[in-house]
Every structure is written in structure tokens, then in C-alpha cells.
C-alpha positions in Angstrom: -7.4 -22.3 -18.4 -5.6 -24.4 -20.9 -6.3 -22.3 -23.8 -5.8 -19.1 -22.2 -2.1 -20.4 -20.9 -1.2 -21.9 -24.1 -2.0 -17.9 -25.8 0.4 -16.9 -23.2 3.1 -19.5 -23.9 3.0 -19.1 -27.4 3.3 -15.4 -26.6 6.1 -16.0 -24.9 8.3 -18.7 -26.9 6.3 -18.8 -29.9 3.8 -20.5 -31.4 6.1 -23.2 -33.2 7.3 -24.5 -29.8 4.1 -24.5 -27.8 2.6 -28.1 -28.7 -0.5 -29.3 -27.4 -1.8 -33.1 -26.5 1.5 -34.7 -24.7 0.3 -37.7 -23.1 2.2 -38.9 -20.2 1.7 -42.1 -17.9 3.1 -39.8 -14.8 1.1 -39.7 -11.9 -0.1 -36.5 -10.4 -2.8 -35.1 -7.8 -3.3 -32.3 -10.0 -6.7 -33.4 -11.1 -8.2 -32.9 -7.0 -6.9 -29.3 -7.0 -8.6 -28.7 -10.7 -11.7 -30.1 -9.2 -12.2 -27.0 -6.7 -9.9 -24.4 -8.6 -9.3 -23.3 -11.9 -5.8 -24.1 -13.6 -4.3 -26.1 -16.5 -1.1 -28.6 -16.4 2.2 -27.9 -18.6 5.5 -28.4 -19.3 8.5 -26.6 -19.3 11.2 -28.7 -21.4 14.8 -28.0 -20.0 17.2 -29.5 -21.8 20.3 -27.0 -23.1 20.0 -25.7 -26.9 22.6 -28.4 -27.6 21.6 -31.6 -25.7 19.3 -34.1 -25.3 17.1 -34.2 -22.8 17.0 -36.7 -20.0 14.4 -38.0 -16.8 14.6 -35.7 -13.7 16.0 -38.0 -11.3 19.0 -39.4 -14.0 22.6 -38.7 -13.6 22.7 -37.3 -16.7 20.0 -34.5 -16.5 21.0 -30.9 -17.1 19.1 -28.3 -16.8 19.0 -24.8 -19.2 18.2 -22.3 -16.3 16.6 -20.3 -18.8 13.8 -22.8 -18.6 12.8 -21.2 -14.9 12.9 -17.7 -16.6 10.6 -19.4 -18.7 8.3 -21.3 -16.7 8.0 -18.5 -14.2 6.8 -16.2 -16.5 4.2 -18.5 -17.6 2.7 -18.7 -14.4 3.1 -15.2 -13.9 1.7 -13.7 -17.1 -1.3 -16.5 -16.9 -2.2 -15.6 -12.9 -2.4 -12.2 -13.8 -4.5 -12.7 -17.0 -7.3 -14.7 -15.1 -7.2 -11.7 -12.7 -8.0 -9.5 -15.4 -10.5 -11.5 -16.7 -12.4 -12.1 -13.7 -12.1 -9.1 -12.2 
């Protein structure tokens, strides 16, 4: 699932902004849906063109609403992939 939503990411943003390996010390349940279902974890960055980014919850975040055009698709385009595939 990772490899075949990072094809699609890159397909969609290019393959110079798709990077692979972030490490995070976040805390997710993720990992007990992956053990009964197929699916991959990424990330979405959302920080305007012409800022920096900062944390979720800070007063200072601001969000590029393109992002969710972006993220969207990703799901979208990889759902319908795996359907192919395994159909």
C-alpha cells in the first residue's frame, strides 16, 4: 500500500515533493486497523507557498486549502487503484 500510494502522490505533486521515511514520535492507532486491513500512513503538508509551517493545535497554524484538494485526491486515486488491482 505504501509504494502503490507514494506512485500516486508523486503522480499527483511530483516526484520531487513526495519524500519517504519521515519519522514522527506522534501516537496513532493506525497500526490495529493495518493489522486487519490493507492501507499505508501519510502526510499532507499544509503550510501556504509563502509560510512556515506550524503544529495543528498552535495559534499560529494556517492552513493552504489546496492541501485538502490534495490529500483527497490521494485517497481517492489510491482507493480506486487497489480496486483495480484486486478486482
Amino acid at each position: 500500500m505504501t509504494s502503490l500510494m507514494r506512485g500516486i502522490a508523486q503522480d499527483i505533486v511530483g516526484q520531487d515533493r513526495v519524500i519517504s521515511g519521515v519519522r514522527t514520535m506522534g501516537g496513532e492507532d493506525m497500526s490495529y486497523f493495518l493489522a486487519k486491513v490493507p492501507g499505508a500512513f501519510a502526510f499532507v503538508g499544509s503550510a501556504p507557498p509563502d509560510k512556515k509551517g506550524s503544529p495543528h493545535h498552535s495559534p499560529t497554524f494556517d492552513i493552504d486549502e489546496e492541501s485538502l484538494v490534495i490529500g483527497t485526491e490521494l485517497v481517492t486515486r489510491t482507493v480506486v487503484r487497489y480496486l483495480e488491482q484486486t478486482s
